[in-house]
N, C-alpha and C positions, 0 to 999 in steps of 0.2 A: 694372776698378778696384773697391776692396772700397769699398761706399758704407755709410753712417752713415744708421740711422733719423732723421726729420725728427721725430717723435716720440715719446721714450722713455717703453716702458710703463710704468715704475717709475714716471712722472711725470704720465702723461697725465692720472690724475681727483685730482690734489694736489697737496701737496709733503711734504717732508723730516721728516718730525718728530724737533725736537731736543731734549732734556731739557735739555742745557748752556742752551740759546738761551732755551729757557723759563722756566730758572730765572734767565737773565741771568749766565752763569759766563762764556759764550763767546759775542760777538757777530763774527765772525770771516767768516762767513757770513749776509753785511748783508741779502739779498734771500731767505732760507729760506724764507719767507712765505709768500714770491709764487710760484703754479705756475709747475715748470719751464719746460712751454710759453709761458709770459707772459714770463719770463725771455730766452729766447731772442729771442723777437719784440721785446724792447726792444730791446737789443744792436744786431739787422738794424738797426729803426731809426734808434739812432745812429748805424752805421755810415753808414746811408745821409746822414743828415746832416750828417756831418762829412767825407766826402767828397763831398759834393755838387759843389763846382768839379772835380769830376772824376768825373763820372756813369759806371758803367761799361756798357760795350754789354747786359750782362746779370749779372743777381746769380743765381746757382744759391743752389737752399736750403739753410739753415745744416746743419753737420754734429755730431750731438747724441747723443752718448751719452747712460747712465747719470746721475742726479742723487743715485747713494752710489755708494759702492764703489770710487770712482774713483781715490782720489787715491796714485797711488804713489808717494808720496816725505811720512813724516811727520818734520818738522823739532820736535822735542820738546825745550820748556825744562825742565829738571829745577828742582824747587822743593820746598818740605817742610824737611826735615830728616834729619840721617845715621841711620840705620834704616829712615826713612819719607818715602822722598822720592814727591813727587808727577812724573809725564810729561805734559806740554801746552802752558798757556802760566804768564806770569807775568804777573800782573791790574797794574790801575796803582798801585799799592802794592809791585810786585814779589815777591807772594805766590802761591806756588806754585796750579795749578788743574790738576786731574786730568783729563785729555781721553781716558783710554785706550778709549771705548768709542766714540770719534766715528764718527760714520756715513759719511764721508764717506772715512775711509780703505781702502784694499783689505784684506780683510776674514782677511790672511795678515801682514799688520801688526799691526792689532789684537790679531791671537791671539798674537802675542808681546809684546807690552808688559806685559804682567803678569810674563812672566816676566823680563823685561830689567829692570824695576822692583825683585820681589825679590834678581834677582845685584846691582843695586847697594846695596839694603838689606844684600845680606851684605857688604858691602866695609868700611863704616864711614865711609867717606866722604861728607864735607859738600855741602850742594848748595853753589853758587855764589851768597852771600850780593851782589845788587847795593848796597845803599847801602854794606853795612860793606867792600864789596871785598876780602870774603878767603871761602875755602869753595874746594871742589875742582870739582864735575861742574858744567859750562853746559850741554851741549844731546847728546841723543842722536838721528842721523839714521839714518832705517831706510828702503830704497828696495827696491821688492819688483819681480822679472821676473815677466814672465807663466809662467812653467816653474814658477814659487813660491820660486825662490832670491831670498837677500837677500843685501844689502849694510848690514850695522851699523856704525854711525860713533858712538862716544865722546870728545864736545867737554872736555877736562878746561883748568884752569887753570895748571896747574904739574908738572916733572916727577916730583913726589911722587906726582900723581894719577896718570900716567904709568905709575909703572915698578908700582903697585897694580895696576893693571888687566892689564899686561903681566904679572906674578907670577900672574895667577886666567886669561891666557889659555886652557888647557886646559879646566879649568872652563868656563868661557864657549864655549869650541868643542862643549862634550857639551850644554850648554843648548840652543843654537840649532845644531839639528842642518842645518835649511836654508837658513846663512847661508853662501855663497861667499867672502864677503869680511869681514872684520870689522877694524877700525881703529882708532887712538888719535889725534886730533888737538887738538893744545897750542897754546890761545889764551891766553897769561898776558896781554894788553893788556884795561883795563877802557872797551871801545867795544861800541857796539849792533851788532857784526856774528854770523854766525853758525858760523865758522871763523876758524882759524888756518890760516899757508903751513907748515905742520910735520905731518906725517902718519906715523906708524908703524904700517906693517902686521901685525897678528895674523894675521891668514888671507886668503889669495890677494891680488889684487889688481889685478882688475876684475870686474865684475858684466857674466853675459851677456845681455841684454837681448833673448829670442827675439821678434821681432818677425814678420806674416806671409811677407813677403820676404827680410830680414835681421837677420842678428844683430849686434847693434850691443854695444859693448863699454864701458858705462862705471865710468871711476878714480875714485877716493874725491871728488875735486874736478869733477869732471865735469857739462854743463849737459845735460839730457835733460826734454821735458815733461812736465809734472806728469799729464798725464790719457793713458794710454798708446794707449786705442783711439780717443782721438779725433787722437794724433798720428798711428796709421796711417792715420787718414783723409788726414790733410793730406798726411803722403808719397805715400799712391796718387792724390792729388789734383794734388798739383805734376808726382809723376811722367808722368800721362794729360796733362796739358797740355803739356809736355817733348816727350810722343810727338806730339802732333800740330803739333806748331814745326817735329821732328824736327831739329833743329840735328846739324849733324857738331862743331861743340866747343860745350863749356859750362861755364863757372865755378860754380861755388858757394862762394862767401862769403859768412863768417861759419860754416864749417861742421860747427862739433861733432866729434862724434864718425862723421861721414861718412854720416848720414841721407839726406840726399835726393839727393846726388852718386850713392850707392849704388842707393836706387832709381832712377833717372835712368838709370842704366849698365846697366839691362834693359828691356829695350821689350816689352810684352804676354810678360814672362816670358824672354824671349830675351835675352844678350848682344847690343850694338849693337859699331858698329864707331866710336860717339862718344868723341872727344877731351876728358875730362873733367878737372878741374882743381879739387880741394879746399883752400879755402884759410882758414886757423883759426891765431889768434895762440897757443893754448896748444898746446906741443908734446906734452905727454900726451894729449890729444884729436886730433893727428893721429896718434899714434902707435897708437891704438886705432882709428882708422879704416883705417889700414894693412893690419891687422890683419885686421878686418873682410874689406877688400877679397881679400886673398891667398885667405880662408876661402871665398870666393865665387868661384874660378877667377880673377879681373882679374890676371893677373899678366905678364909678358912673354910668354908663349905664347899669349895669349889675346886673342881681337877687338880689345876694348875696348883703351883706355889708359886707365886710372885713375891719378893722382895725388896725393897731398894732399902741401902745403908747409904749413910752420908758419912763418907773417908776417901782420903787419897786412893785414889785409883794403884796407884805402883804399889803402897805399902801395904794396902788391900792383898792386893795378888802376891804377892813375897811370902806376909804371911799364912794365910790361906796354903799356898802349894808349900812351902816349909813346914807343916802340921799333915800335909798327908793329901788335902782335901784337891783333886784335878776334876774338873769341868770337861765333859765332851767337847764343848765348844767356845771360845772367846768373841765377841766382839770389842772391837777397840773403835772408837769415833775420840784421837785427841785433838786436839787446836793444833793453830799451825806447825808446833814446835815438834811437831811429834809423839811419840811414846815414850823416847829416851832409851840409853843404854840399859837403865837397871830394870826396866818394865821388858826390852828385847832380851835378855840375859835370860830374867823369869821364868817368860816365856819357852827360850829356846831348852831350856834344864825342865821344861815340867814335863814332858810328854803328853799334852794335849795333842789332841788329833788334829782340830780344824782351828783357824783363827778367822775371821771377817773382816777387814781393817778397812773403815772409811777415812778418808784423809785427805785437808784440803790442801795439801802440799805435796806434790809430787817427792820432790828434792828431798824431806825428809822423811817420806815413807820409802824410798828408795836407802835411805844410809839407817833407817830401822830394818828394813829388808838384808840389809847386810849382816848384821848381827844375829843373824836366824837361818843360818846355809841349813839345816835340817826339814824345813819349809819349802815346798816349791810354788808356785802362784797356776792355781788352776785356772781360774777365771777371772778376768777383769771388767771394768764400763767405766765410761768417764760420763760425767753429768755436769751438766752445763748451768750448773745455779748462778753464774752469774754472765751474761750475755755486755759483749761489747766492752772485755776487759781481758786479763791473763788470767785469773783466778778461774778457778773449777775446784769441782769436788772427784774423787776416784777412789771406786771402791774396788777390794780384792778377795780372792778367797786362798787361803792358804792350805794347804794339805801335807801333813809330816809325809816325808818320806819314808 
């Protein structure tokens, strides 16, 4: 398993120093302050506290990258004005603040936002005025692989801004020579979100996301974590637990773009001859995990059985284990909200043996945890995908009594 320093050198005698933070442009990053390692050890903490009515048999130590360079995926509001727009955030005034030099982005991002900043300077177009509700460009998202390919996303308002940016695509393909994918997507509603459901492709149309096991494939809309090698920690980490359950079938719900079903479907490197089952409500995210899987031999000729269906994760497993059909093993990865009652209920009536539950919310993997007293938590790790904030990720392993 590829294991995560407990202590990153970047971090070990400091922390972060930010100009934004110091001059107060950007408080974004609440705990900058406080050395990485103090950071982390709060986290464990809480963690430990808030699942206390569910003590695990053993907490392994946190899995802790990098405290810069980390963050692949930067979510930029454009703000300024048509010539001179600013990339970052917009302060509470709704005035543009320039963040392109942030520390905390992968350091392949950064170096393109100046230029991504001048092509929209040349365009003429307005930022996105929020009180007056008229202006063109909302947000530009740039998510980088580790190869150094990107994925550039232009959040525009109208198909004015649209069919601009779509007339300079050539342009804009000789600019960012190592973008794979580049995209136009049309939010005209005036809501605090960060997308629109309308995407038009300029170039290709998935990013490959080389990972050390697998390459995972994500679309312009696609959920992948923000901190890349601490998410391969958490795959070689669910994966090594998977190996030692050894389960002959296994669900993974909630599953992306087919992360941990994938690594799951190799065992110390080897195809298995496990019955896996990927299940993800967005059909573009099964369809890129398909994808994935074919790339990787899993195909009818081969050991494994790899599958992903595109359905609701809960109604999935309801009906599944109501028909008879129980899985050695579950994984669950849901969003912040949890799993919910009728997914913990499922669960607790089906008599599976092991669950794996990664969860970026303490609080409510802790009140799913309550609804499953027939479960005891054998092992835990907290992972620190996001440095110089309260968020983290934490994963468990569950074992029926």
């Amino acid at each position: 398993m590829t294991s995560l320093p407990l202590t990153p050198t970047s971090a070990a005698h400091g922390h972060l120093d930010c100009h934004y933070f110091n001059a107060g442009l950007c408080r974004s990053c609440t705990f900058i302050e406080t050395p990485h390692r103090d950071q982390v050890a709060d986290k464990e903490a809480w963690c430990v506290e808030v699942l206390a009515g569910h003590s695990p048999d053993a907490w392994l130590p946190a899995a802790v990258g990098l405290d810069r360079d980390f963050r692949n995926r930067a979510k930029l509001a454009v703000g300024g004005s048509a010539g001179s727009v600013t990339l970052g955030i917009l302060d509470q005034d709704f005035h543009g603040v320039d963040l392109r030099e942030c520390g905390i982005q992968a350091p392949q991002i950064r170096a393109v936002i100046p230029t991504i900043a001048h092509f929209l300077n040349g365009t003429g177009l307005a930022p996105y005025d929020v009180k007056a509700r008229r202006g063109e460009l909302k947000f530009v998202h740039i998510t980088a692989a580790p190869s150094g390919d990107l994925m550039t996303r232009f959040v525009v308002r109208s198909q004015h801004g649209l069919d601009v940016l779509r007339s300079r695509g050539q342009e804009l393909r000789a600019l960012l020579p190592t973008a794979t994918v580049i995209s136009v997507n049309l939010l005209p509603e005036h809501k605090a979100v960060l997308e629109g459901s309308r995407e038009e492709m300029l170039l290709g149309d998935s990013l490959r996301m080389n990972l050390d096991r697998v390459d995972l494939h994500l679309r312009p809309q696609s959920f992948f974590q923000t901190n890349t090698d601490v998410a391969i920690g958490l795959y070689n980490q669910v994966a090594a637990w998977v190996d030692e359950i050894a389960p002959s079938s296994l669900w993974d719900l909630y599953c992306g773009v087919g992360g941990f079903a994938l690594y799951c479907a190799k065992e110390s490197g080897q195809q298995t001859s496990r019955t896996i089952t990927g299940v993800e409500l967005s059909a573009q995210a099964i369809e890129s995990a398909k994808i994935s899987a074919v790339e990787l031999g899993f195909d009818s000729q081969s050991g494994a059985t790899v599958e992903f269906i595109a359905d609701d994760a809960t109604e999935f497993a309801e009906a599944n284990l109501a028909s008879g059909e129980r899985p050695d093993c579950v994984i669950v990865n849901p969003p912040r909200r949890g799993i919910g009652a009728r997914l913990s209920t499922a669960l607790e009536d089906s008599g599976v043996e092991h669950i794996v539950y990664s969860s970026c919310n303490p609080l409510t993997l802790a009140k799913d945890l309550d609804q499953m007293p027939s479960y005891t938590v054998s092992q835990a790790r907290v992972f620190d995908m996001f440095p110089h904030t309260k968020h983290l990720e934490v994963a468990v392993v569950l074992r029926r009594r």
